[in-house]
Every structure is written in C-alpha cells, then in structure tokens.
C-alpha positions in Angstrom: 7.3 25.4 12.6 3.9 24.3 14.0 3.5 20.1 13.7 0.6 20.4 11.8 -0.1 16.5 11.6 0.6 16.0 14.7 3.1 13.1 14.6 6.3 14.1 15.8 7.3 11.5 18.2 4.8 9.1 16.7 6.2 5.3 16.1 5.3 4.5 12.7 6.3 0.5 11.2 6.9 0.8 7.9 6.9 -2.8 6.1 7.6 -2.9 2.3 10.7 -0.7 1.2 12.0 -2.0 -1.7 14.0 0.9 -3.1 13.6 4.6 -4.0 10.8 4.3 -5.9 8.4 2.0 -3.6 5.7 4.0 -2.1 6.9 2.6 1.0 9.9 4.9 0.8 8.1 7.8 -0.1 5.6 7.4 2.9 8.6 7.1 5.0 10.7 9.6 4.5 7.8 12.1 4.6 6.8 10.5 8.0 10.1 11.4 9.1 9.9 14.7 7.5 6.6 15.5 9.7 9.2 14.5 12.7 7.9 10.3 13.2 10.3 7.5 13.7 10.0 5.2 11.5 10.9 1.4 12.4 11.3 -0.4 8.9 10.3 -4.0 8.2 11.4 -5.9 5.4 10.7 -9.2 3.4 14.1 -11.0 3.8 18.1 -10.7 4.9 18.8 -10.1 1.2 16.5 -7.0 0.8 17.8 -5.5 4.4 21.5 -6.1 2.5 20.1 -4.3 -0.6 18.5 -1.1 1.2 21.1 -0.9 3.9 22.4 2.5 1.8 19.0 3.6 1.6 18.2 2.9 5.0 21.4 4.2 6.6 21.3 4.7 10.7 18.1 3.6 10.6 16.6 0.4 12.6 15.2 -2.1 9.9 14.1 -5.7 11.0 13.0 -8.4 8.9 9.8 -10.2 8.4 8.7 -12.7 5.6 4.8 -12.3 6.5 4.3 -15.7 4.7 5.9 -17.2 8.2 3.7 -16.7 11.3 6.6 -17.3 13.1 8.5 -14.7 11.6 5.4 -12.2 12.9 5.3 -13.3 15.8 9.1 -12.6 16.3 8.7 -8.9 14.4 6.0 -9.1 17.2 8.5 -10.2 20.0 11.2 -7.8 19.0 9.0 -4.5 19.2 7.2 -5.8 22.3 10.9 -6.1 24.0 11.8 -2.4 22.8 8.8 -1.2 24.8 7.8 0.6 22.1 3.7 2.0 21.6 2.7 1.2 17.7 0.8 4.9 16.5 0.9 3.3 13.0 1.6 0.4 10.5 1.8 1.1 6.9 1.2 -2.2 5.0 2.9 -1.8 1.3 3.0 -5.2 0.3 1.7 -7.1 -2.6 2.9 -10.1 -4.7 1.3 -11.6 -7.7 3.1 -14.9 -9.5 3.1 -13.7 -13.0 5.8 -16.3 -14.0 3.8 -17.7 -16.5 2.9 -14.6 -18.0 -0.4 -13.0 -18.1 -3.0 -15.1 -18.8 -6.8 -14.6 -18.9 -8.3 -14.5 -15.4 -10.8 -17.3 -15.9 -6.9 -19.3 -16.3 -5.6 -18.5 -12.8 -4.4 -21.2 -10.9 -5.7 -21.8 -7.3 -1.8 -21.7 -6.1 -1.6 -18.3 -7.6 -4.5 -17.4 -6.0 -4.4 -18.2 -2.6 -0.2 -16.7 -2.8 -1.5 -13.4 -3.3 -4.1 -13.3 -1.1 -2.0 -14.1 1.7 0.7 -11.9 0.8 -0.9 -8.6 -0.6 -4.3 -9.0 1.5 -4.3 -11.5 4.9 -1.0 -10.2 5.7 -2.3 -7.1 7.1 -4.8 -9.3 9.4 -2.2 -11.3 10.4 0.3 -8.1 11.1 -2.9 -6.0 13.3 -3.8 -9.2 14.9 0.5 -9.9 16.1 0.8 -6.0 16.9 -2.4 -5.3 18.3 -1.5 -5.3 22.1 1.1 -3.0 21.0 -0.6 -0.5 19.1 -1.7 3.3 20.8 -5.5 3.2 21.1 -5.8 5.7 18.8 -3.2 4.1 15.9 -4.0 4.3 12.6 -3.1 1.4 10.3 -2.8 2.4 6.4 -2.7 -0.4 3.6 -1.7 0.2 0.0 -4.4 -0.4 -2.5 -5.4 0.7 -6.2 -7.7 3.5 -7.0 -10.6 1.1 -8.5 -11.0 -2.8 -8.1 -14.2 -3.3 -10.2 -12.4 -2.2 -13.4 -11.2 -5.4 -15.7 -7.9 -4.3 -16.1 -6.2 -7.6 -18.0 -3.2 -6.0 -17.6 -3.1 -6.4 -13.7 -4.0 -9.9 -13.8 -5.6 -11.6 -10.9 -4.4 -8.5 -8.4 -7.9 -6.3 -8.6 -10.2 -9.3 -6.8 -7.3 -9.4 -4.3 -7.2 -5.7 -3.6 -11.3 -6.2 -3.3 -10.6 -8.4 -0.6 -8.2 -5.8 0.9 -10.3 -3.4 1.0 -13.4 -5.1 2.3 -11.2 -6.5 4.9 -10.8 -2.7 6.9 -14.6 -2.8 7.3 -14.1 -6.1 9.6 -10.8 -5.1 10.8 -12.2 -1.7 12.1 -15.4 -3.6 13.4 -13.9 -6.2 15.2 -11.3 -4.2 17.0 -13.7 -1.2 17.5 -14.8 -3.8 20.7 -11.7 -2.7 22.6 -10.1 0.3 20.9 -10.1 3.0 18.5 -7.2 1.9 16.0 -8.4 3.1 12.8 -8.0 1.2 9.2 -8.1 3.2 5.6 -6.4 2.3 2.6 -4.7 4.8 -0.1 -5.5 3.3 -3.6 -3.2 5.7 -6.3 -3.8 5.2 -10.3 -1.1 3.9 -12.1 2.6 4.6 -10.6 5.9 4.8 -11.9 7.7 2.1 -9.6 10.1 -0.8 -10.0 7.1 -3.3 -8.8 4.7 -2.4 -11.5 7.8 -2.0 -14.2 7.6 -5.8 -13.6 3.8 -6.3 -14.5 3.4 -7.6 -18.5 1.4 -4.5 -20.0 1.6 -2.1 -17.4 4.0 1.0 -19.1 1.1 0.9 -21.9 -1.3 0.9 -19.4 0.4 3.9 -17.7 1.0 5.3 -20.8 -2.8 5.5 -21.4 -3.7 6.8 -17.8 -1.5 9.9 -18.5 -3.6 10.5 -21.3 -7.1 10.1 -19.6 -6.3 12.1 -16.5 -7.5 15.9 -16.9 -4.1 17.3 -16.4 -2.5 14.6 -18.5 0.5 13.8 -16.4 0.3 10.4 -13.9 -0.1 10.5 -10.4 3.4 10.5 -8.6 4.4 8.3 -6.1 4.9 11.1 -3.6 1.5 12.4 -4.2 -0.1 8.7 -3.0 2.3 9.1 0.2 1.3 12.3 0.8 -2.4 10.8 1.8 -1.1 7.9 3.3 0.8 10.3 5.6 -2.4 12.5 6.3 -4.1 9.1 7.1 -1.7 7.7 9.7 -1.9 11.6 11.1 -4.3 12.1 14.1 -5.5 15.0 11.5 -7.7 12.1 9.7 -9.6 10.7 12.7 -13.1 11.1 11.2 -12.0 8.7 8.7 -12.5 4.9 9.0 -12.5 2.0 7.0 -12.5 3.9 3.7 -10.1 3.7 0.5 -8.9 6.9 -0.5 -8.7 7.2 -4.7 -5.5 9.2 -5.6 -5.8 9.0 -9.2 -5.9 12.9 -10.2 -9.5 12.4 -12.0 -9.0 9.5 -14.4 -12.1 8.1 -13.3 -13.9 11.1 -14.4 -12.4 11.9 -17.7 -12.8 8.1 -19.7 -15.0 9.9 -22.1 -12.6 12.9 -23.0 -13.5 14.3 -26.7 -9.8 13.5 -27.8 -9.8 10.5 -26.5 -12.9 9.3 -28.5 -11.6 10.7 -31.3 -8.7 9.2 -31.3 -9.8 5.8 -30.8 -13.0 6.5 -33.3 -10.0 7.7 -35.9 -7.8 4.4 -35.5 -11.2 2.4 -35.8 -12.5 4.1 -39.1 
C-alpha cells in the first residue's frame, strides 16, 4: 500500500484525548492508521488514569497548559527523547459555563480571560516551548469551529475566543516564517456529536437544527473533521497556510432551504 500522505514515521503530539468520542482520538488513531506515532499529551494524572484503556501501550505524558512550568517540562521530556516534532494537534478548549449560559454582554472578565488561555494562547504557548523541536517543515493543526461571526447564544462566550484562535495562525505563521517553514491551519467542523459539547446548555437543539439545515441532512461526524485535520498535518497540504478549514457538509449554504422557511413561517402563522 502506497503512503499516500506521506507520514509514516512522522512524530505527531497529540494533546486533548478525552475519550472515544473527542476529535482528538479520532485524529489520532487515523494518524496511526496512515502509519505516524503519536505521543499523547493530556490535561492531568486523573485523565491519563481515565484513558489508560484507551491509550493502551501507548506513551501519554501530561500537561496542564494553564502551568508554564508544566510546558516547559512536556518541553523537557520530548527534548530528552531526542525526538523531531512533524506535528502538534492542539484539541483543547474550556469555557466556565458553571453559572449557566448567560447573555454575552454578562460574561465575566474571569471567564474571559480562562478561555482565552486555555482554548486559544495555549497553542502560542505550546509552538513557542516546542519550537526548537519541531521538523522545519511541521505542520501544527488547532481545533476550531466552522464560523466564528455567527451569534450562536448557545456557545456562549466560545465564538470571540475561536476568533482569536484563528487570527492567531496568521501571526504564528508570520513570525516563525523568519526561521522555518512550520505551517499553522485550523480544522473548524459544524456541530459534533462529542462528550464536550453534550456539556454545553442548548447545544443537542442546536445540533438538532444543523442536521436539519445541512443539504444531506445528517451532521458532520467526528471522523469526517479528523479526516482533514489528518490531511493537514500530512506533507500532502503544504500549499496551505494559516487558513481555517470549514467541515460543516454545506450548512452555511443551505440557511434558506424552502422547508426550512416553511417550517418556521408555519409555527409563526
């Protein structure tokens, strides 16, 4: 069988595995399908306890990125294996929705300022600690959302952070184009079926809904958003830099389908 993405024998980190369902996972095991070793990262010693099934015979090390320290010994520990970095998948993202979901104008600086560190200036910090480690050519691949200038009030305060995310791979690719070639895209699926978003006040209506507005009226799958991470992190996608990638099967095409309108012009009348 021909490598056709050309990553057998690449060294992929992989931070954010939470179970079966994170996209983390999926983007994994299909890395190691295509023949890369994966090293996994995650949050805590209670979620390497919690995955250690899952992530059987497989090297997992732990890093809480709202430490520095903690980086800088996930740092430490791969620069001692003597290992070249030809990717980083950043799955990450936390919102504090403890409160409930409140109107955005209502979000609290604390919340604020949480979430940016964790779901965006993590990956900064995590390039920045890995970059003398990374293959000149390594391709670093966040997880964002398919559209960040859509009011969604069921996704809270997360859509200005996922801006910020995004814009940041414009200034990430620019200020490391100065002494290599590491490239920085983002996948950003439409609504997903995982335990993360189960947890977000609204979101199974919300997902509900997207099933309906996409032209083939099923969701986009978890799988299918790893599929184009995987393509990204590939030496396959080198002509692409600093760019999002929209997986969301056409929804933002079809808001105006005729049943649709009709439905909602019916429950209005």
């Amino acid at each position: 069988m021909t490598d056709f993405l050309k990553l057998t024998g690449k060294n992929i980190v992989v931070t954010g595995v939470a179970n079966r369902k994170s996209v983390a996972w999926h983007i994994a095991k299909t890395l190691e399908e295509a023949g890369a070793t994966v090293i996994y990262v995650v949050r805590s010693e209670a979620r390497k306890e919690s995955t250690a099934k899952l992530l059987a015979d497989r090297q997992v090390l732990v890093c809480d990125v709202e430490y520095q320290e903690q980086i800088d010994k996930l740092r430490d520990d791969l620069t001692d294996q003597g290992l070249t970095i030809h990717g980083l998948v950043h799955s990450m993202a936390f919102a504090d929705y403890s409160e409930g979901m409140k109107p955005f104008h209502e979000t609290t600086k604390a919340q604020f300022l949480q979430a940016v560190d964790i779901s965006c200036f993590s990956l900064v910090k995590l390039s920045n600690a890995l970059k003398d480690l990374f293959d000149e050519d390594a391709s670093v691949v966040t997880v964002s959302i398919s559209t960040t200038t859509m009011a969604s009030e069921n996704y809270g305060f997360m859509a200005p952070i996922k801006a910020a995310l995004d814009s940041s791979l414009a200034f990430l690719t620019k200020s490391f184009s100065s002494f290599s070639r590491v490239r920085f895209n983002a996948v950003g699926p439409s609504l997903l079926k995982t335990s993360a978003s189960a947890g977000i006040p609204g979101y199974v209506d919300a997902y509900l809904f997207a099933e309906k507005v996409i032209p083939r009226k099923s969701a986009v799958t978890t799988q299918e958003a790893a599929d184009v991470a995987v393509f990204l992190l590939s030496p396959r996608s080198s002509g692409i830099q600093a760019q999002n990638i929209a997986v969301d099967a056409g929804m933002s095409i079809n808001y105006f389908d005729k049943d649709i309108i009709a439905g909602v012009l019916k429950h209005d009348s």
